[in-house]
N, C-alpha and C positions, 0 to 999 in steps of 0.2 A: 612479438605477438600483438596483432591488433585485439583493443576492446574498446567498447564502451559505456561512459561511467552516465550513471543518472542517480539522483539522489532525491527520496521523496521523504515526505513528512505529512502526519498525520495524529490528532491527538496529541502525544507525548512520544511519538514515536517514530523513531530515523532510520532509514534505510538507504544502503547504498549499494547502487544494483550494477552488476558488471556483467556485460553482453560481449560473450565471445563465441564467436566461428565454431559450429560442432553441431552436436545431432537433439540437443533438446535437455537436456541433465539440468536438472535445477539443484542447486543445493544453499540448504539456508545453513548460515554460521557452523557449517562444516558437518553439517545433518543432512540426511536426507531428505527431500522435499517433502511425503508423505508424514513423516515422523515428525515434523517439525511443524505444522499446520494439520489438526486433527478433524477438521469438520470439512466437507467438503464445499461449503460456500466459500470460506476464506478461499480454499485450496483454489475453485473459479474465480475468484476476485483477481487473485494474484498472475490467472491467464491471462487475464481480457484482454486486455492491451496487447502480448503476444498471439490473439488468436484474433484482433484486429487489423495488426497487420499482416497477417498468414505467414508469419514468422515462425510456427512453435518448435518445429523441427530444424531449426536454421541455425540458432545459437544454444551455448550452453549457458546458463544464467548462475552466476557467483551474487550470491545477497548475505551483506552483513546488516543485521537487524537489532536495534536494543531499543529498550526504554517502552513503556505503554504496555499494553496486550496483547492477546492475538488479534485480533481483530481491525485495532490501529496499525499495526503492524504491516498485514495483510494489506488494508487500504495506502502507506507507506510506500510498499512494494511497489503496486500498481502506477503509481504516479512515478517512482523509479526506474519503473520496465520502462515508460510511454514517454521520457526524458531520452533515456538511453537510445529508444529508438530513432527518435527524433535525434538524434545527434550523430546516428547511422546513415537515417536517408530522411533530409529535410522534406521531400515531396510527403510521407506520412503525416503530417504535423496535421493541416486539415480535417484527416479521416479520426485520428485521435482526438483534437479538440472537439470536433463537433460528439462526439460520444462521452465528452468530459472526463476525459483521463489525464487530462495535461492541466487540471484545476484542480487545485490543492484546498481539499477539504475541511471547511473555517471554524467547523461544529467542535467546541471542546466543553470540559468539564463546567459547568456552572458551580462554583464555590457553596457553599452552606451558609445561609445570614445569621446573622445572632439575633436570640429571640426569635426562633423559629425552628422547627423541626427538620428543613432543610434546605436546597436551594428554594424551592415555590412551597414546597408543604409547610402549614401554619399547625401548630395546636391547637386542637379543638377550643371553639368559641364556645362561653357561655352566656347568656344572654341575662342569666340571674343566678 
């Protein structure tokens, strides 16, 4: 059985995407695509790359997901799906870079400093 493997990261959060020959079925960690992604932005995050290549009906997509939230999760995916395909048919590489699905997303948590209420937020100044 052909597939292909792509593996995205995001946040705290790993995904690794398997693209096989079928009619469209997604399924995350053995859930249903719907169930397992509740908002519908995620739920289109995790197309784009498949509906940039006009792929959506072409494969069935197996994604095993942990670590982070939804949301890293989702953006994860996305950089998974756009690996995966690029590993199907290099000629996509171009139409997916230029839409930045093949750039791995650098934004993460800013830690909390001490003496401070958080990463940037200070406790109120007094002045007297």
């Amino acid at each position: 059985m052909v597939q292909y493997l792509g593996t995205g990261r995001r946040k705290t959060s790993v995904a690794r995407v398997f693209l096989r020959p079928g009619k469209g079925e997604i399924t995350v960690n053995n859930r249903p695509f719907e169930n397992y992604f509740p908002t519908e932005s995620t739920r289109s995050t995790v197309r784009q790359a498949l509906a940039a290549a006009e792929s959506i009906d072409k494969f069935d997509v197996l994604i095993l997901a942990n670590g982070g939230g939804v949301t890293g999760q989702a953006g994860a995916v996305r950089l998974g799906v756009a690996r995966a395909l690029v590993e199907f048919n290099a000629e996509l590489r171009p139409r997916l870079k230029k839409l930045g699905y093949l750039t791995r997303d650098p934004r993460r948590h800013e830690r909390k400093k001490y003496g401070q209420k958080g990463a940037r937020k200070r406790f109120q100044f007094s002045k007297r």
